[in-house]
C-alpha positions in Angstrom: -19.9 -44.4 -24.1 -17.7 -47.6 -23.3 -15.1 -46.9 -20.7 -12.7 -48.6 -23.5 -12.5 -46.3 -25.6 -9.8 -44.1 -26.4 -11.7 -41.3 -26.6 -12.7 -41.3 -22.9 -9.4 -42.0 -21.7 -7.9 -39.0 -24.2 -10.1 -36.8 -22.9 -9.9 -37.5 -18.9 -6.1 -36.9 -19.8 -7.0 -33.3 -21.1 -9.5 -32.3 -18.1 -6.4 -33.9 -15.6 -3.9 -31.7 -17.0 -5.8 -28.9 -17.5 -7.0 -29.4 -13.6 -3.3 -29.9 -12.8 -2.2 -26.3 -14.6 -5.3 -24.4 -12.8 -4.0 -25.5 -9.2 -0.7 -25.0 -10.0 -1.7 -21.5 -11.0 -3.9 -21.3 -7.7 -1.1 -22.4 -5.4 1.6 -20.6 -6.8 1.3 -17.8 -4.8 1.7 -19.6 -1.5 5.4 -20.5 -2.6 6.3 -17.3 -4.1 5.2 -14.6 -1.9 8.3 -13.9 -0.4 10.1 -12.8 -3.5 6.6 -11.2 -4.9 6.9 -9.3 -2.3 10.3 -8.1 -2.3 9.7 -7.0 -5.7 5.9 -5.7 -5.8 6.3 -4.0 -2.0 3.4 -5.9 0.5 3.1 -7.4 3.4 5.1 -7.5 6.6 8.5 -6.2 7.2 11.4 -8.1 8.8 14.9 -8.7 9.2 16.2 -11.8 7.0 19.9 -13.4 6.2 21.2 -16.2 4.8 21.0 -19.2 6.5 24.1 -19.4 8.6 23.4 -16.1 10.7 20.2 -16.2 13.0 18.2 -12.7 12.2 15.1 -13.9 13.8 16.2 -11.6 17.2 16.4 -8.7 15.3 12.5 -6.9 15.0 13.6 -3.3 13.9 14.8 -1.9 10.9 17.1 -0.1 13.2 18.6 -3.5 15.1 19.1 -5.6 11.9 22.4 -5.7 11.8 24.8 -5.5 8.5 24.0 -9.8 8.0 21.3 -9.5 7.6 18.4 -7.2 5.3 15.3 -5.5 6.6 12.8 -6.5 3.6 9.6 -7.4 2.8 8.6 -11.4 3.8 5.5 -12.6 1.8 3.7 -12.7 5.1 1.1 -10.6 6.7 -2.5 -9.3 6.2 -1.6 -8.4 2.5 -0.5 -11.9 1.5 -3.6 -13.6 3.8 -6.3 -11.6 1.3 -4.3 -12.3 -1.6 -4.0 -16.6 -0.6 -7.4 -16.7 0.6 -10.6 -14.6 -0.2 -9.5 -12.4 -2.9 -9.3 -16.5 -4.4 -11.9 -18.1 -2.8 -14.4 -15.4 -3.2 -14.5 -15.4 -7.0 -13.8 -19.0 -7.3 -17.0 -19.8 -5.2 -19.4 -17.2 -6.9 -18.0 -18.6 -10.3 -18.5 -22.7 -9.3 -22.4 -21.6 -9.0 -22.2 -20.1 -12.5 -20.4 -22.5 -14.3 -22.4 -25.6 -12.4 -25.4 -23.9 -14.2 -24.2 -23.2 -17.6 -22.2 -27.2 -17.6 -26.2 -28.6 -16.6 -27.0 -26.8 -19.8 -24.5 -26.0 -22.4 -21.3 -27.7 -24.2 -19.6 -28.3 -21.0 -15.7 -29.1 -23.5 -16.3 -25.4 -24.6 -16.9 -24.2 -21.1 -13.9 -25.7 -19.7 -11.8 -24.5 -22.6 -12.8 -21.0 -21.8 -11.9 -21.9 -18.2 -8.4 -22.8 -18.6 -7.7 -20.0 -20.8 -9.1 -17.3 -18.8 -6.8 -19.1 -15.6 -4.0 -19.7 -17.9 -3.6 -15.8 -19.1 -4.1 -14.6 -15.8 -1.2 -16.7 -14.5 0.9 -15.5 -17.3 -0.2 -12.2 -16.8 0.9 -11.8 -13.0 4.6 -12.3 -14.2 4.0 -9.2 -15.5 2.0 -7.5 -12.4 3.5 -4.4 -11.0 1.2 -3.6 -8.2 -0.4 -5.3 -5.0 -3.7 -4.8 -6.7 -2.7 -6.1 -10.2 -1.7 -9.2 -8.6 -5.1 -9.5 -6.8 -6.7 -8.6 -10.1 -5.4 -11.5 -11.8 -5.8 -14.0 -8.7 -9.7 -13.1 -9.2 -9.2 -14.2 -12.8 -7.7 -17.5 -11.8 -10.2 -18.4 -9.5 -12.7 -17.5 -11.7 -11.2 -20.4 -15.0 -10.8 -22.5 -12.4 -14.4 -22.5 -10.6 -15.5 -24.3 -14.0 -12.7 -27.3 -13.8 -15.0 -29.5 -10.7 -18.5 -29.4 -11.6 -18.0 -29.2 -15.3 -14.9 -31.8 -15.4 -16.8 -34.1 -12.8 -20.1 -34.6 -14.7 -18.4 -35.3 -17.9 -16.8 -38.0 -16.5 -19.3 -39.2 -14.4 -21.0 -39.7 -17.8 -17.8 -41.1 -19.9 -17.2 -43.6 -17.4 -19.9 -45.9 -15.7 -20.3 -47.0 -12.1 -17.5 -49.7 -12.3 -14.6 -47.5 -13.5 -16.4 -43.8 -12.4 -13.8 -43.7 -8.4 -11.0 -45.0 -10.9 -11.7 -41.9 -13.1 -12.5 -39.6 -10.5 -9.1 -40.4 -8.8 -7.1 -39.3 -11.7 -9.2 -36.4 -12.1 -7.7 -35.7 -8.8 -4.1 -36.2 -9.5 -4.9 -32.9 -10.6 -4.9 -30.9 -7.4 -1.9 -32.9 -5.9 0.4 -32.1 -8.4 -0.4 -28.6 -9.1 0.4 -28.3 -5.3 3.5 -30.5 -5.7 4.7 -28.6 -8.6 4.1 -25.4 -7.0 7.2 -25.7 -5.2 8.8 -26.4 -8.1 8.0 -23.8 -10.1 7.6 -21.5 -7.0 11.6 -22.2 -5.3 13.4 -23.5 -8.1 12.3 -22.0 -11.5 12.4 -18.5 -9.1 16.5 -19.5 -8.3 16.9 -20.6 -11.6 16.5 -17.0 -12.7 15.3 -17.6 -16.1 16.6 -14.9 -18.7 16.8 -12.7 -15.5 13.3 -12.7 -14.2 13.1 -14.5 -11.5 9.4 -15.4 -10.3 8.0 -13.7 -13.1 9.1 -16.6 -15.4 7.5 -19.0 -13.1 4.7 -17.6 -13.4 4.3 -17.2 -17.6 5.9 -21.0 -17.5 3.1 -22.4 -15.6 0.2 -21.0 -17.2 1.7 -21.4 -20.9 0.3 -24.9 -21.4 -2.9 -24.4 -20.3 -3.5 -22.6 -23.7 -2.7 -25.9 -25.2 -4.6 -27.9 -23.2 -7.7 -25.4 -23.8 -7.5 -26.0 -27.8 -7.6 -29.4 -27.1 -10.3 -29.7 -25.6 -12.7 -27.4 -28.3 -12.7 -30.4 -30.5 -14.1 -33.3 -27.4 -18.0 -34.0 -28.2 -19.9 -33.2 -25.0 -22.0 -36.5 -24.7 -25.4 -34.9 -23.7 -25.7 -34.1 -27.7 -25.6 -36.9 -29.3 -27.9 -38.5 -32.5 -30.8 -40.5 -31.2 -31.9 -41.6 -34.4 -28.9 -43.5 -36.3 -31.6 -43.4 -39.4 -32.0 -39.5 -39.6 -30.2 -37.5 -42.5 -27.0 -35.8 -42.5 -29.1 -32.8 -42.0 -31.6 -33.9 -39.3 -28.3 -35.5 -37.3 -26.4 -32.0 -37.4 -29.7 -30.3 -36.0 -30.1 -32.9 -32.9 -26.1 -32.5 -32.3 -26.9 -28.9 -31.9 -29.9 -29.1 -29.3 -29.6 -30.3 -26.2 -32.6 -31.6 -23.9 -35.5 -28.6 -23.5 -34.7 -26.8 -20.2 -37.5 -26.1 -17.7 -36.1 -23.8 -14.6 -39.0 -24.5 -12.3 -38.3 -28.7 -12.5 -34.1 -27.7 -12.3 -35.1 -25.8 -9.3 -37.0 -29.0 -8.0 -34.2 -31.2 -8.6 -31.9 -28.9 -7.1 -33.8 -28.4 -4.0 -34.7 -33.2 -3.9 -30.9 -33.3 -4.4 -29.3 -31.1 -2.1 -31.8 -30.5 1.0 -30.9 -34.1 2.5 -29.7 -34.2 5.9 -26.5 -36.7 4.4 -25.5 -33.3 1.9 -26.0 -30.9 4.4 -24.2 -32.7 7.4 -21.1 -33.6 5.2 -20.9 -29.8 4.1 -20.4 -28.8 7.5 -17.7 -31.5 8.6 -16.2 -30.6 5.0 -16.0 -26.9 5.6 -14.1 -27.5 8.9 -11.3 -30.0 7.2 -11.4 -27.5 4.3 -10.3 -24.5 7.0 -7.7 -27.0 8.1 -6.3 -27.7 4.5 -6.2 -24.3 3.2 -4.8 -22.7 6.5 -1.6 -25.4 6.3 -1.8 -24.8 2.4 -1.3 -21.3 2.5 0.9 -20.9 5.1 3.5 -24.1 5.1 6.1 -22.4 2.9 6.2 -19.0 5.2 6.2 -21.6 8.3 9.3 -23.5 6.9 11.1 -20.1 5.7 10.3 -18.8 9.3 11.5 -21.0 11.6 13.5 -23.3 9.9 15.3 -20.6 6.6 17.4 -22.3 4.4 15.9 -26.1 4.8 15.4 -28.1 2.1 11.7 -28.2 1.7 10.7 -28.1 -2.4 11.4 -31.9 -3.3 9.8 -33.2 -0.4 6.5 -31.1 -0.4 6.5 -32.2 -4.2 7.1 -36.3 -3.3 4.7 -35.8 -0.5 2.2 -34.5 -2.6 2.6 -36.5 -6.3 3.8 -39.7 -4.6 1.5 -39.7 -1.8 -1.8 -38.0 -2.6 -1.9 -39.2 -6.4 -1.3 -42.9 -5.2 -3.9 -42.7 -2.7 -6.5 -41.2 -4.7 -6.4 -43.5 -7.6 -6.1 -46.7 -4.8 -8.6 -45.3 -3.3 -10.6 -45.3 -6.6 -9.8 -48.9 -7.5 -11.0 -49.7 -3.8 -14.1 -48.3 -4.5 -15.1 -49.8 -8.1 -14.4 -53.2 -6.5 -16.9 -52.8 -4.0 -19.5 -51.4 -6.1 -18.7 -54.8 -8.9 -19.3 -56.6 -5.7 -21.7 -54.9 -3.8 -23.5 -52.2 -5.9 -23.8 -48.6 -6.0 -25.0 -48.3 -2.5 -21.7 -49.3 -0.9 -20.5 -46.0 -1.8 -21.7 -44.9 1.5 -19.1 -47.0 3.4 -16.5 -45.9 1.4 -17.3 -42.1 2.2 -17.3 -43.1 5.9 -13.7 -44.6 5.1 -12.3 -42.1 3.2 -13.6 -39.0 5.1 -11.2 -39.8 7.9 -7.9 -40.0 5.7 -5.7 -36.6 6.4 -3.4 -35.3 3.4 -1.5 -31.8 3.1 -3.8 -30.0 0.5 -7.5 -29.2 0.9 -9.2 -31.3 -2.0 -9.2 -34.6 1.1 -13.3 -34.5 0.6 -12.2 -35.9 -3.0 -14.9 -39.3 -2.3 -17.5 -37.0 -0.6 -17.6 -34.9 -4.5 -18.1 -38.8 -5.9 -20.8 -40.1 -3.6 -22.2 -36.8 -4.3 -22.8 -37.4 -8.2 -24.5 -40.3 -7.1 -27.5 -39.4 -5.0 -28.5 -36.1 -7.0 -30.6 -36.7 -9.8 -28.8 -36.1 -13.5 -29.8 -32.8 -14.6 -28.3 -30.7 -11.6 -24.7 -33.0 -11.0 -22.9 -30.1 -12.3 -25.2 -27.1 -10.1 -25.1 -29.3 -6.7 -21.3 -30.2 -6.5 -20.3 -26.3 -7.6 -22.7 -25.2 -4.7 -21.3 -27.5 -2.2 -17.8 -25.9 -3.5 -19.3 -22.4 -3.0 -20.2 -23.3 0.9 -17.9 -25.0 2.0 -14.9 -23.0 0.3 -16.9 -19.3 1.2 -16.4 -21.2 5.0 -13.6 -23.2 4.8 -11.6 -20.7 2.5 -12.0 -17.4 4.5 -11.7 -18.2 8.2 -8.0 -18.9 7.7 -7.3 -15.4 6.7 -8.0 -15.4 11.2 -4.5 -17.1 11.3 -2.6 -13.8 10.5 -4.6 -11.9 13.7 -4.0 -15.5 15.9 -0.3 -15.4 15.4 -0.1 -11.6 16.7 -1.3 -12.9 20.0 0.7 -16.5 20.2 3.4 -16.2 17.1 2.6 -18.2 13.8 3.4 -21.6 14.8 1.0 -22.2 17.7 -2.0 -20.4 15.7 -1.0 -23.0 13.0 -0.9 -26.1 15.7 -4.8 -25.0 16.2 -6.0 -24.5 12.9 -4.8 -27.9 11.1 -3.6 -30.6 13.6 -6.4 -28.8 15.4 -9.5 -28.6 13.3 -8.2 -31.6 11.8 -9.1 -33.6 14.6 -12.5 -31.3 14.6 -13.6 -32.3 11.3 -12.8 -35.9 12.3 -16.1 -35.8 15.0 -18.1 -34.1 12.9 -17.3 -36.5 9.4 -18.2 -39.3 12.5 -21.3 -38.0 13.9 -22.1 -37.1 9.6 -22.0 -41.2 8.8 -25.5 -41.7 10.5 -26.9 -39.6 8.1 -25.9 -41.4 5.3 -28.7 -42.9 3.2 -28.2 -47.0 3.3 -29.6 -46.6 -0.5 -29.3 -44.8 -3.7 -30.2 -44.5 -6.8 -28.5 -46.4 -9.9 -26.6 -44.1 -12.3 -27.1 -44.9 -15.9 
């Protein structure tokens, strides 16, 4: 398919937003949890007050005095399970499934599926009343939006070709930045705003609402692995070959699985990944309890969002442009100094191995794109996505702020030796996508 046509740009525009909607939905909860919990009853207990009167000294209910209110904070073990594995979990185990069924099925109906199965869920915690209900429904997001990389990724991958595939790729990504960004939009001010006097509930049912759009959209986009092969054939004969796809063979997907994956380039990237995903997710999860900790009453929603939109969408889609120039002037296989480029750039939310997903499409053979990016999601998130649950047992010994200076600053800096010693690895060739 021409890069030209409408058609491809249309439908990038519908897997973008869709993406966008599923990580708002995922990162939601990191903005709301203090009024969640106020109102659903989880977590740790503390004294708060506004932000003129210092309550911070106060650590019984019995000291906190009449300024300020001994509540629930959206911090705590409770909140930790509900950010982190009761998420990451799901979303890891469904990746590997929906990989599978995008190598092999309509991967436009899949994703519509996806986004409506992460879209009701978010709608439906507006409505939660329990702890458990809430981590019900956080299962169910994770679980739409494990289809949205592997699925969304091979399609375009396959709409776009080598010249214009980093450019396409990069606004994929816009997706994750400004879900996070608008986040704290939804998350602070639609909460304040109060909206027919339901506070974060409303956030909540307004952020998932247009997914269900977006997934009826997206029922009517052709999958290009079914298309005619024989402009001659009847009506008849070219409504049968849209309807089957290439013959399936498990023992030569499992081959290509194992030729694709087992190199020591995949498996030394994974690792370095998996430590700057730990990083991303524990500063993720935990920036809006760290702001409303130590520094209450800040302004903090406009700037997370600039920081996020402005900054992470511009550098992604530069980044992109970057990379189709070099491969126009030096071929596919220069995508293995752009990885060693790219792997070293820091941002605020944990999708930063954006180029490694890109060079990855590009040194796994066709038929498992889809099944070798969803497992390298499912390692590195099962590692990366867990381990900063251990920030909530660190900051009972040294206090939130210095468990937080190790595990991003910290593992940061970690991932930046390993991503090093991981560029050696790197193939100097690879194979030419059609």
């Amino acid at each position: 398919m021409a890069d030209s046509k409408w058609l491809n740009i249309y439908s990038l525009a519908l897997l973008t937003l869709g993406y966008i909607i599923g990580e708002l939905a995922h990162f939601l909860i990191a903005t709301t949890s203090p009024e969640v919990a106020k109102d659903i009853h989880y977590g740790d207990l503390g004294c708060r007050g506004d932000k003129e009167f210092d309550c911070e000294e106060f650590k019984t209910a019995d000291t906190c005095t009449s300024n300020c209110t001994w509540d629930y904070l959206g911090t705590g073990l409770e909140y930790q399970v509900l950010a982190g594995p009761a998420f990451i979990v799901t979303f890891t185990f469904s990746a590997l499934i929906m990989g599978f069924l995008a190598d092999n099925f309509s991967r436009p109906l899949i994703l519509s599926a996806a986004i409506t199965v992460f879209s009701v869920c978010c709608m439906l915690m507006g409505f939660s009343q329990s702890y458990w209900q809430l981590v019900v429904l956080r299962m169910g997001i994770a679980l739409g939006e494990g289809a949205c990389r592997p699925a969304s990724g091979s399609l375009i991958a396959e709409f776009f070709g080598p010249e214009n595939r980093a450019k396409a790729n990069g606004v994929f990504s816009w997706g994750v930045y400004y879900g996070y960004g608008l986040a704290f939009i939804f998350g602070i001010y639609i909460t304040q705003a109060d909206i027919l006097g339901y506070g974060w509930r409303s956030a909540y049912v307004m952020a998932g609402a247009p997914g269900l759009i977006i997934a009826a959209l997206l029922i009517f986009i052709k999958d290009p692995r079914y298309k005619v092969k024989n402009d001659q054939a009847s009506v008849e004969n070219k409504s049968a070959l849209e309807e089957s796809g290439p013959k399936f063979s498990l023992r030569n997907y499992l081959i290509s699985i194992k030729k694709g994956f087992w190199q020591p380039a995949m498996i030394c990237l994974l690792l370095s990944a998996a430590v700057r995903h730990t990083a991303g997710y524990s500063w993720a999860n935990n920036n809006f309890n760290y702001f409303n900790t130590y520094h209450e009453g800040k302004e903090i929603g406009y700037w997370f969002m600039i920081c996020s939109i402005v900054g992470g969408g511009c550098g992604v889609v530069f980044g992109g442009i970057f990379s189709d120039i070099l491969v126009k002037r030096m071929g596919i296989s220069s995508r293995q100094c752009q990885v060693n480029i790219f792997i070293y750039s820091t941002d605020i939310v944990p999708d930063n191995v954006r180029s490694i997903y890109l060079y990855i499409l590009e040194i796994v053979p066709d038929n498992v794109r889809s099944i070798t990016v969803s497992t390298f999601l499912f390692i590195m998130n099962n590692l990366g996505g867990n381990i900063p649950i251990l920030i909530e047992v660190v900051a009972e010994w040294i206090e939130l702020k210095p468990a937080l200076y190790m595990f991003w600053p910290g593992l940061v800096g970690l991932s930046g030796v390993m991503f090093a010693l991981s560029s050696f690895t790197l193939p100097a060739q690879h194979k030419e996508i059609k």
